[in-house]
Every structure is written in C-alpha cells, then in structure tokens.
N, C-alpha and C positions, 0 to 999 in steps of 0.2 A: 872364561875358560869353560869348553864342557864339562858336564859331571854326568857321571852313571845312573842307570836308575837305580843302583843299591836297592833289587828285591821291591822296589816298590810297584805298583798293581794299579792300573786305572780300575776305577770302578764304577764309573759311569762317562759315554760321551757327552758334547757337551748340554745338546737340548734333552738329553735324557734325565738331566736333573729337571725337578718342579716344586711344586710347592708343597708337594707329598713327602719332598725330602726335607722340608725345614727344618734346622736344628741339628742336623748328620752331617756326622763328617765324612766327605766323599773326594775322590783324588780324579783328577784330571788333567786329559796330557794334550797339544796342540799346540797349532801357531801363531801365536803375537800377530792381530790384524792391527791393532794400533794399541797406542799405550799414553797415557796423560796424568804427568805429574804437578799436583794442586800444591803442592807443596805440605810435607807431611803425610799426605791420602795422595794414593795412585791408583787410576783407572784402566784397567786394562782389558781390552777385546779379546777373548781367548776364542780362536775357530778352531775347528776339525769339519769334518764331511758332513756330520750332522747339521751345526749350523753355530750359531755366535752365543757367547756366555759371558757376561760380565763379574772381572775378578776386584776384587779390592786389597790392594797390602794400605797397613796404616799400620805406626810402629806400637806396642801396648804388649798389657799380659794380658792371657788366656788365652783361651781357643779361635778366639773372633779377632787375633790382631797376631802380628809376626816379628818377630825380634830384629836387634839394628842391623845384625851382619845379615839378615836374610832382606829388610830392608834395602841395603847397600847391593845388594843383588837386583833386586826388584826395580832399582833407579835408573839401571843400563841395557834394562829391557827395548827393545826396537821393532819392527816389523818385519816380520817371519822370522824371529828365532822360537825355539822348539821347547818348549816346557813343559812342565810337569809341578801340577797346584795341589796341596794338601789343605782344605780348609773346611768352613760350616758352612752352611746353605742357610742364607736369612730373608726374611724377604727385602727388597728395596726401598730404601730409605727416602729417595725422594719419587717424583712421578715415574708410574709407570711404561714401560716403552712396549707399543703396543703394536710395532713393527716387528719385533723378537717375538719367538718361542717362549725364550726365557726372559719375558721382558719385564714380570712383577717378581723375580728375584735375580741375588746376586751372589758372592762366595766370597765370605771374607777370609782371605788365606792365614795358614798360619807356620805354611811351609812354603818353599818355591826352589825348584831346579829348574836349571839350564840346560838344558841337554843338548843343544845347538845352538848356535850364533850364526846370524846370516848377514850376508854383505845388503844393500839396500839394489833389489830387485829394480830392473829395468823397468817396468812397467807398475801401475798400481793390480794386487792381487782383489779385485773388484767384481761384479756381477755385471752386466753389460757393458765390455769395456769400449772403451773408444780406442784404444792403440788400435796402430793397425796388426792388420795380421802378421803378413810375412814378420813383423817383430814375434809375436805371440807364438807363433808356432816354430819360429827359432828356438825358443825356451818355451817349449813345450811343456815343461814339467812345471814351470811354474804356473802356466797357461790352466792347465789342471786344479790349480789349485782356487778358484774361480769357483763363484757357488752355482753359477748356474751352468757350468762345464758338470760339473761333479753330479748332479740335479739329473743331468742327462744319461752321464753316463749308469747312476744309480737304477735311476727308471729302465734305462736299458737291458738292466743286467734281471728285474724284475720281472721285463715284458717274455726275457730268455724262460727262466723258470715257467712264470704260468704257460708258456709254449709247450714248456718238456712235462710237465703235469697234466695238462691238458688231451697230450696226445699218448701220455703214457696209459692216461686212464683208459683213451678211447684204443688200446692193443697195440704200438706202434710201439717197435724196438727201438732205440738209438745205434747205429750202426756206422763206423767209420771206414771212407774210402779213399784210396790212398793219392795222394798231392802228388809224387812223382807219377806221372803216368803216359802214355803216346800219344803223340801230338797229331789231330784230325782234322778233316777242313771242314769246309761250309761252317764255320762262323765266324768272329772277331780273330784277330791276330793272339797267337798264343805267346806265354811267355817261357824262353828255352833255356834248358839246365844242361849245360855239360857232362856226360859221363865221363869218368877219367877210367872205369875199366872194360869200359867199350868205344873206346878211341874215332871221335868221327863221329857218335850218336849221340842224343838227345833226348832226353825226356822231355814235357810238355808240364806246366802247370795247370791244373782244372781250369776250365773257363766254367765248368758247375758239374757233377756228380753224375751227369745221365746212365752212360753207358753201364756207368755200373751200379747204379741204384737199381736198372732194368733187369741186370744178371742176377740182382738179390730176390727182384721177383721171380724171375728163370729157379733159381735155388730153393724158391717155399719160405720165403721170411712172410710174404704176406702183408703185413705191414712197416715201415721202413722209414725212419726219419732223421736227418742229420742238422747238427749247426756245422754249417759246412763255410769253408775259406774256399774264395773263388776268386779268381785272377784273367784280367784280357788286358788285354796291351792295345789301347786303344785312347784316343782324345778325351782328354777330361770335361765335363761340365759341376756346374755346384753341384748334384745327385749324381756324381758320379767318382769313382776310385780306382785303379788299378787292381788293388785286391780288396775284397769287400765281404760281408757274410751273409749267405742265406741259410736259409728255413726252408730245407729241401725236405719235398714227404714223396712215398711213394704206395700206391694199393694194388692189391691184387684181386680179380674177381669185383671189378666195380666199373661201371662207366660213367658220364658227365655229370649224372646227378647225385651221386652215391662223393663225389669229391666235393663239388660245391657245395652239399648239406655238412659235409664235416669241416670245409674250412669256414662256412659262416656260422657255426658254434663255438668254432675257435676264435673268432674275431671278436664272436661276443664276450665272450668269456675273460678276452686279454684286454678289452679297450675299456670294458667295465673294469677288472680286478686293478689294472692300470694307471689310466684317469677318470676313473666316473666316468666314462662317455656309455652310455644303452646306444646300442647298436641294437635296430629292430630288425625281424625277421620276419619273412626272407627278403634277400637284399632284391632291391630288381637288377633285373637284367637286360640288354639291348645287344642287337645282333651287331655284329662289327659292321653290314652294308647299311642300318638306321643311323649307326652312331658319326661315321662317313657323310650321310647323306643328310642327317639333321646341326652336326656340332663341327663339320667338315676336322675331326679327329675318331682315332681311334682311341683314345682314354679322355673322354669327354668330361668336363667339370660343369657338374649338372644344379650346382648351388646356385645357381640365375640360368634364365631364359637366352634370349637373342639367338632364336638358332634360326639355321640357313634354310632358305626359301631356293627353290629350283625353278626358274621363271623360264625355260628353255622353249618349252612351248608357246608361250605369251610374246615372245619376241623373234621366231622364225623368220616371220616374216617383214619385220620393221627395217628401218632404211639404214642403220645403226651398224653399218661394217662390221665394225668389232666383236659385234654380238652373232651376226650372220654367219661371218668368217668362223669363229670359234665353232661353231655349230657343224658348219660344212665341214671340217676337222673332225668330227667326232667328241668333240667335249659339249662344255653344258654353262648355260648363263646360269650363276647363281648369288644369290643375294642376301642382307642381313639387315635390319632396323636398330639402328641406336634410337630409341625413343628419346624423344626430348632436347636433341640433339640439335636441332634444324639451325641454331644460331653457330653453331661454333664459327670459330674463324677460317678464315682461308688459308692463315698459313699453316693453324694446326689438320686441318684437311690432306696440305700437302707432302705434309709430317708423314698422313697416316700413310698417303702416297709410296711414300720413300721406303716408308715403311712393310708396304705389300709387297715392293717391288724384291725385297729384299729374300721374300718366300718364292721369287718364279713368276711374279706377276708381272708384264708388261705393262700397266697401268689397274686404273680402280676407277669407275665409273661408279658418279654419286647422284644424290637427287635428294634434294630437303624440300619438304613441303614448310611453307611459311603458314604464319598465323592466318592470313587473309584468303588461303585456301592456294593459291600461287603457288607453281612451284620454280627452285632454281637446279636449274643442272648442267652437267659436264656436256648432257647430250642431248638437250632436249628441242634441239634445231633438226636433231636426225629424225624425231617422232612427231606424230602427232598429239592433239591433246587427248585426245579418247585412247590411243596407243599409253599415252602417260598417265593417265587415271589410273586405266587398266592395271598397268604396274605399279600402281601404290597399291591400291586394293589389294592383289595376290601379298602385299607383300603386311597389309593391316598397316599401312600408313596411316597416322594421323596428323592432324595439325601440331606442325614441332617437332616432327619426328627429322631423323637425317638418317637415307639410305646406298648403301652402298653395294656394288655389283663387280663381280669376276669375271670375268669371260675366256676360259681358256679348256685346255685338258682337265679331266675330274680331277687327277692328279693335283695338277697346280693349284684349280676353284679351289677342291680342299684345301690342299696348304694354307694357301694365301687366307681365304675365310676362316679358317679355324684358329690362326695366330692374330688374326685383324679382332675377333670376337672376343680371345681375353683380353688383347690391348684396351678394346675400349671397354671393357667391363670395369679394369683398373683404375682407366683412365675417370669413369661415370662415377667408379665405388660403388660397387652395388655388388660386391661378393662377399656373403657371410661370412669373416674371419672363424665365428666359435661352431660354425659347424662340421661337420663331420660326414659326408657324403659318400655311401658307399654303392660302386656300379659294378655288376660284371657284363662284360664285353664277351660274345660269343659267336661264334661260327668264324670264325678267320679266316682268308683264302689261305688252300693248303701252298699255291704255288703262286710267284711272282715272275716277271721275267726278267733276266738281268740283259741290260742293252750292250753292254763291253763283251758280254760271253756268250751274246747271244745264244743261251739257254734258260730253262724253269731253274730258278733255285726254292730249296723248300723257307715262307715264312718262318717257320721255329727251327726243326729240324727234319731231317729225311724218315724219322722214325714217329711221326705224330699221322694219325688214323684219318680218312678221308671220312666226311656224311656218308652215312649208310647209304641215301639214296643218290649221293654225287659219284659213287664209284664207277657206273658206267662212261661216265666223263671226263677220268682218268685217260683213258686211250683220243676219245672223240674231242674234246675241248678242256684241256688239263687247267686253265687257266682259269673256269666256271667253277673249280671244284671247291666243296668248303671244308675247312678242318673242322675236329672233335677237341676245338681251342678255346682255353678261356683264360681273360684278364682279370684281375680283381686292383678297380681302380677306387682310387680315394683322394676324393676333391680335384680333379683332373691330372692328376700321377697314378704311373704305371705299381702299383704296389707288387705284386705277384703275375705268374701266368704258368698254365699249364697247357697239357690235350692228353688226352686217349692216345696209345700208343698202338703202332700197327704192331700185331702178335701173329698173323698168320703168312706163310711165307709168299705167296702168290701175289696179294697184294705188296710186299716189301718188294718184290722182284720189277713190280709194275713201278712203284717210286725210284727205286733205282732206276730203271729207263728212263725216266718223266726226268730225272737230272741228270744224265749226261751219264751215267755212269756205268762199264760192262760189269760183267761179273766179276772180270777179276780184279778190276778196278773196286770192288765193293766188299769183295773180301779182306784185298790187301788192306783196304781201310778200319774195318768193321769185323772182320774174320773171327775172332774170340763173340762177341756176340753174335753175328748167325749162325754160328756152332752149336753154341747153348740153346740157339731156339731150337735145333732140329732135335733136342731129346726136351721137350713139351714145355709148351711156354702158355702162363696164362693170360687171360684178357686184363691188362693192368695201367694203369694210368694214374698221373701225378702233378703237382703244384712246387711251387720254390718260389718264396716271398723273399724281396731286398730287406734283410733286417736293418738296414743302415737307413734304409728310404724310408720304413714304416718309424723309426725312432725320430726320425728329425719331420714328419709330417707329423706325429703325436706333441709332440713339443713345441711345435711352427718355428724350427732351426730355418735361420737362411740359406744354410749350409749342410751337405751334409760332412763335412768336416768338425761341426760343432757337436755330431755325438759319435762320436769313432776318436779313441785314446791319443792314435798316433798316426793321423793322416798325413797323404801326402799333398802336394800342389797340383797347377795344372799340369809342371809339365813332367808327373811321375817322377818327382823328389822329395826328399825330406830334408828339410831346412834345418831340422836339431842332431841327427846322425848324418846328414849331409851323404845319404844313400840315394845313387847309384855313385859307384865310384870306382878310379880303377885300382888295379889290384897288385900284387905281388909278381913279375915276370915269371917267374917259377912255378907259383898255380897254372900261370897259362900254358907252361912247358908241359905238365904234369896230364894236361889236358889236351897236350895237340892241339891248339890254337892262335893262332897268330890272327893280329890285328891289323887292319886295315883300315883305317879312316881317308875316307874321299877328302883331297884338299878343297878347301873351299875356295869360291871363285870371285875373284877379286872383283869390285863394285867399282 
C-alpha cells in the first residue's frame, strides 16, 4: 500500500551521493530498477534521471541496518515501484563496480517508503532496448524512463540554455510569435484550425516564424530569437516530425557574413559546453553549384572523399549511346571511384543497379580495373581501349579500383551519384563515426522551375534576396540567378539554413512577377507585410536550426523520435494519446463542419 512522504525531503539524487558523503545520512527517492533478496540482506537498484544507486536493507540496530517491519516492506519491493530511502552512505563492502557512478559506494538504509507500487511493465526499463518500437512508444512514459532516452532529453534541454545564453549575451531578445496564424502558400501543406467565431475560416499553424520575425525587424527589435514549435503536414521520414522545434534568429543591419560569424560562435560554444566536441573556426564553406557538382548533393558529407568526376567531355564523342544520347539531351556523364572495389560481386553490383535506379536512373554504367591492368565493363565493347584508359585516368583509376557512371539530366547524374556515393561509403566503412563535420553550403538558386505549374517557384521563399551581381538576370534568365542562401550542414544533414532577405520594394515587386504572382494576388497573401515595409524596413537576414535534428546528430540517435518526449509515427499519430482522433459531433456543430470521408474503393 502507498504511503506519503510525511514531510520527508530528498536530499540528494541518486549519483549525487559519493564518497564525500560517507557516514551521512542522506534520503533518497526513485524507482526499483531491480531488487535481490540474499536472504536476510536485500539488494536493491534505486534509479532516478541521474543514474543507478545501490541500496541495502539488512535487519539489525543502529543507523547502518532497518528494523523487521521496515524489513517486511523492503521484501515486496519489485521493479518500478516508487520509494523513498532514509540511510548512511558507506562505502562497498565487496568489489567495486566500476560501470556505476556510484560504484565504490552503497546506502545501508535504515528507513524505507513506498510511495508507489507498479504493475510489472511491459517492456524492460533498460538502455538500449530491443523491444520494438511501436511497443515503446505505446507506453511512452515508461519508454522515458530509459537512461539513455532521459540522457537525451537531458543534453537537449542543456544544448537549449547554452543557445538562450549564448545569444542573449551576443543582444538578441527572446520574442514569441503567435501559433494561430494565416494560412500562405508556396510551401509544405499547412496544418488548419477551425475558428468557431468566424464560421468558414481557418487559421493556419506556423510551418516557421518568418513573416513575422521579418515585421519584428520592420519594428526595431534588431535582434530577435525564438524556440519556436513549427508544424507542416507533410510525409514523415526518421528526421522528420509533424510538429517539431527550431532555433529561429533574426538580424537587422547585417548581411551573409555578419550571420555566419555569429552562428559559428554559437556552434562553438554549444558543441563544446555540450559534448566536448572543439568546433574550429571558421567552418569552410562550398558553393551549392561545387557542392552539386563534386558530392552530386546539396548537404554533402564531407568526412570521406569519393566525389564525382564529370567525364562529359571525354566521352562526346565515343560509340557508347547512352553516354552520347545523354549529352545530345543536355545532361552530362558523370562518374565515381569506389577504390579497392574492382572484386566485388556481380550480384552485389546489380544490387547497386536497382539501387540507382530507384533515384531516376535508367541504368549505371561500371568499369573495374583488374589487378593485371585489364579492364571489365558494362561497356567496353562500345569503346576503344585508348577511349578506356582515357576514362580511368580522368577518373585516378587504379589497379582495384571499381567505377561507376550516370548518364542522364544533371538532375538525375546528381541524384543518382550522390545516393550511390554514401551507399558505398557504408557499404566499404569508411566514414568517421566520432567526427564532427561542419560545412556551409551557399549561393543557392533563387528559382526552380516547377513542371506541373509551369512556373519559377522560389527555393526557400519569395522573400530571400538575389546576388548583388545576379539581379540583372532576374528579368533576362531568372533561372541563372543565385540567392543570398545558406545551409549549415553537419556530417551530410541539413542542420539549419538561412538568406538575406529582400527589404527593398522594386526588387520584391520583380520576385513576385518571376512567380506567377499580380499584385493583388501578393497582397492578398502577404499584405500585413508589404505594408510594414512601406514605413522603412531595414537590410535584415536570418537562420532557423532543427533543434530536433542537431540533438539526435549530437548524440548519433537513429531516430529523431529518440530525442523529442512525445513523438509521433510515420503516419502523424501517436500511439500512447492515440491523437488524431474524432471528436464530439457537437464541437463540429459549434464549428460548421461537417465531414466527409471518400468511400473507399473496393479491391
């Protein structure tokens, strides 16, 4: 049966005891990870968040032993019920455990409550568990209760502060912007709240802070930083959530380098205070058409080599259809060296096949150079052997090596080589698990073109500033032009990204044209800020890091599920509140809404 704490006090958690306490009597409260009765002497695992404490009841007088009725308590002890130990701190009687904290002392109690009794948990409350998920995140809360769930969440809440100190120092307010708000286009699908006293309309949940972080520069805040909750309604992947938090900042009177110098002080600052990781300075940086054209990605993981060779030239002219063809198209041959590689098998070759094909690629064109200088290939009936040298040279073939080639749209080359390059990095192992890779990515195209809409839509948004010197290019070749954009990648993930925001109206007027958009069309959308621009807006530009993504890339989560409290699944549910769900007929009355569900179609 429970009992109360009757006034009783922890006074120390549980690794907070040491051997500085020996001989004090010190109270501690937590939950039964396991319990082992020797007969007469009972062992017991006390955890909290801090970490494991070895208790001992054994029945005797004094302070170092517990009476029979507390005893008889101490006997029906089980795994996760809730106590509360009154005892001395001594040190351990036999060997030291030197996996613990506390592993050269122990507490021999000379009190014990119960404060709860638990039913015996579905799962073991363990550190790397094997259940599976969907169990674990059913009972989430007990999921939680996991050292190295807790580990994360801890660090996380750490990496928060030094962020808010960090940036407090460097003049940045914390400013809150409000979650209800109107719902824009040009990006991810938003998620919609019903108003119930505007019958018919909708708020919008943030998909991130912009517009109105921009209005706080419009207003003179100057500097401007939130932990902000953001939400798209969009397909899930592991680094990916429904609603999730960033680290949104905003400056005024600054442009690309005045941002990148403060957020890699802040990086430093937080990876060091954090985990011990020294972040050196300054990070480098690579243009987004380098990073494209060397790691066929735009968030390049630059902790190993294998990057792409453009052999377009070297092959114009050879008998090799596929290479020609592509070309006459307007794409580009390009290519990648697995060193060492030249034995694999055929079937796992055809693996990788299936495997390209899966990015857009029509096939993968290989070539292994053998030990005896020979080579074997996909294609080498189409070439000659001087054509074939030729192409291992360009590409630093060597005896052993195995290479492989795209031949399509830049587009596709990228894709397809950029995914084929970490596959086999994985595949070889050859990428530094303990380090720590930081790149930032810059100059971004401002415009893409969408094939369904047959128009420019903006890469980031309508509102991020073209190259000083690409703005003529706006009108003449919008598609040439580069933003005032940057990524801040770590270990081939997208961590953060920012740009330079357009602030003067003439250029906003020419972005709007470049998407499709009239005037009135840009107001109805946007109208509260081009308002605010026309009474003086300053030159201001900004960044927003995934806190979710930087915590589970600090920690090497597989997931980012495993450092966020209460995540959802793939498909935007939660397995322990079992949310989304329907509701009351009566709220939906209240709201002028009536439902509709398409039947589905019988199979």
């Amino acid at each position: 049966m429970a009992e109360s704490m009757q006034g009783l006090k922890r006074t120390h958690r549980c690794t907070e005891v040491s051997e500085a306490n020996v001989g004090q009597l010190v109270t501690v409260m937590g939950w039964v990870q396991k319990s082992r009765n020797k007969g007469g002497i009972i062992f017991t695992d006390l955890r909290d968040r801090s970490g494991l404490l070895q208790i001992i009841f054994e029945q005797g007088e004094g302070d170092e032993f517990i009476g029979a009725q507390e005893f008889e308590k101490a006997e029906k002890l089980r795994s996760e019920f809730v106590i509360a130990v009154v005892g001395k701190v001594v040190k351990r009687g036999g060997a030291a455990n030197e996996n613990l904290k506390t592993g050269t002392i122990e507490i021999r109690a000379n009190s014990l409550r119960i404060l709860s009794e638990a039913a015996t948990p579905p799962f073991p409350i363990e550190a790397d568990s094997k259940t599976k998920e969907e169990l674990r995140l059913k009972h989430r809360y007990l999921d939680l209760r996991r050292p190295d769930i807790q580990n994360n969440l801890i660090l996380r809440s750490k990496v928060v502060n030094g962020i808010r100190n960090f940036l407090a120092d460097e003049g940045f307010l914390e400013i809150e912007t409000p979650i209800l708000m109107k719902s824009t286009p040009e990006g991810a699908r938003d998620y919609l709240v019903p108003s119930r006293v505007h019958p018919g309309n909708f708020y919008a949940l943030p998909q991130s802070p912009q517009l109105f972080k921009q209005l706080l520069m419009c207003s003179g805040y100057d500097r401007y930083y939130q932990v902000a909750k953001c939400f798209r309604d969009e397909d899930l992947r592991a680094d990916r959530q429904p609603e999730f938090t960033q680290i949104d900042m905003e400056l005024s009177f600054v442009d690309v380098e005045d941002v990148l110098d403060v957020n890699e002080r802040l990086l430093q600052k937080v990876f060091k205070e954090s985990i011990g990781v020294d972040v050196a300075l300054p990070l480098p940086r690579i243009t987004w058409q380098d990073a494209m054209d060397r790691f066929g990605s735009d968030k390049p993981d630059m902790r190993f080599g294998m990057e792409l060779v453009n052999v377009s030239e070297l092959v114009k002219d050879c008998g090799f259809g596929v290479f020609t063809g592509a070309l006459a198209n307007g794409g580009s041959v390009r290519g990648l060296n697995a060193k060492g590689q030249a034995q694999m098998p055929r079937k796992k070759i055809d693996a990788l096949v299936e495997f390209a094909k899966g990015y857009g690629a029509k096939g993968l064109a290989y070539l292994s150079v053998q030990e005896d200088g020979t080579y074997k290939s996909s294609f080498s009936k189409f070439m000659s052997e001087e054509e074939l040298a030729a192409l291992v040279a360009a590409m630093d073939g060597e005896k052993g090596d195995l290479l492989f080639f795209a031949a399509d749209s830049n587009k596709v080359v990228w894709d397809v080589l950029g995914a084929l390059r970490l596959e086999l990095a994985k595949q070889m192992d050859i990428i530094p698990e303990d380090e720590f890779n930081f790149l930032w990515v810059t100059e971004f195209p401002l415009l893409e073109w969408d094939e369904e809409e047959k128009r420019f839509v903006a890469v980031h948004h309508p509102f991020t500033m073209p190259m000083d010197e690409d703005l003529p290019l706006l009108e003449t070749d919008p598609g040439k032009v580069r933003a005032k954009a940057y990524d801040i990648v770590l270990n081939g993930t997208e961590l953060g990204g920012g740009s330079v925001r357009i602030h003067q109206s003439d250029i906003q007027e020419k972005m709007f044209t470049m998407l499709g958009f009239t005037q009135e069309q840009a107001q109805s959308q946007f109208g509260f800020l081009l308002d605010a621009f026309k009474y003086g807006v300053p030159p201001h530009a900004g960044l927003a890091y995934g806190l979710d993504r930087m915590i589970m890339l600090m920690v090497k989560a597989e997931s980012i599920r495993d450092v966020m409290a209460f995540p959802k699944v793939k498909d935007a549910s939660c397995l322990m509140s079992e949310a989304p769900n329907v509701v009351d007929p009566k709220q939906l009355e209240e709201l002028c809404i009536s439902i509709n569900i398409p039947a589905k179609e019988e199979e």
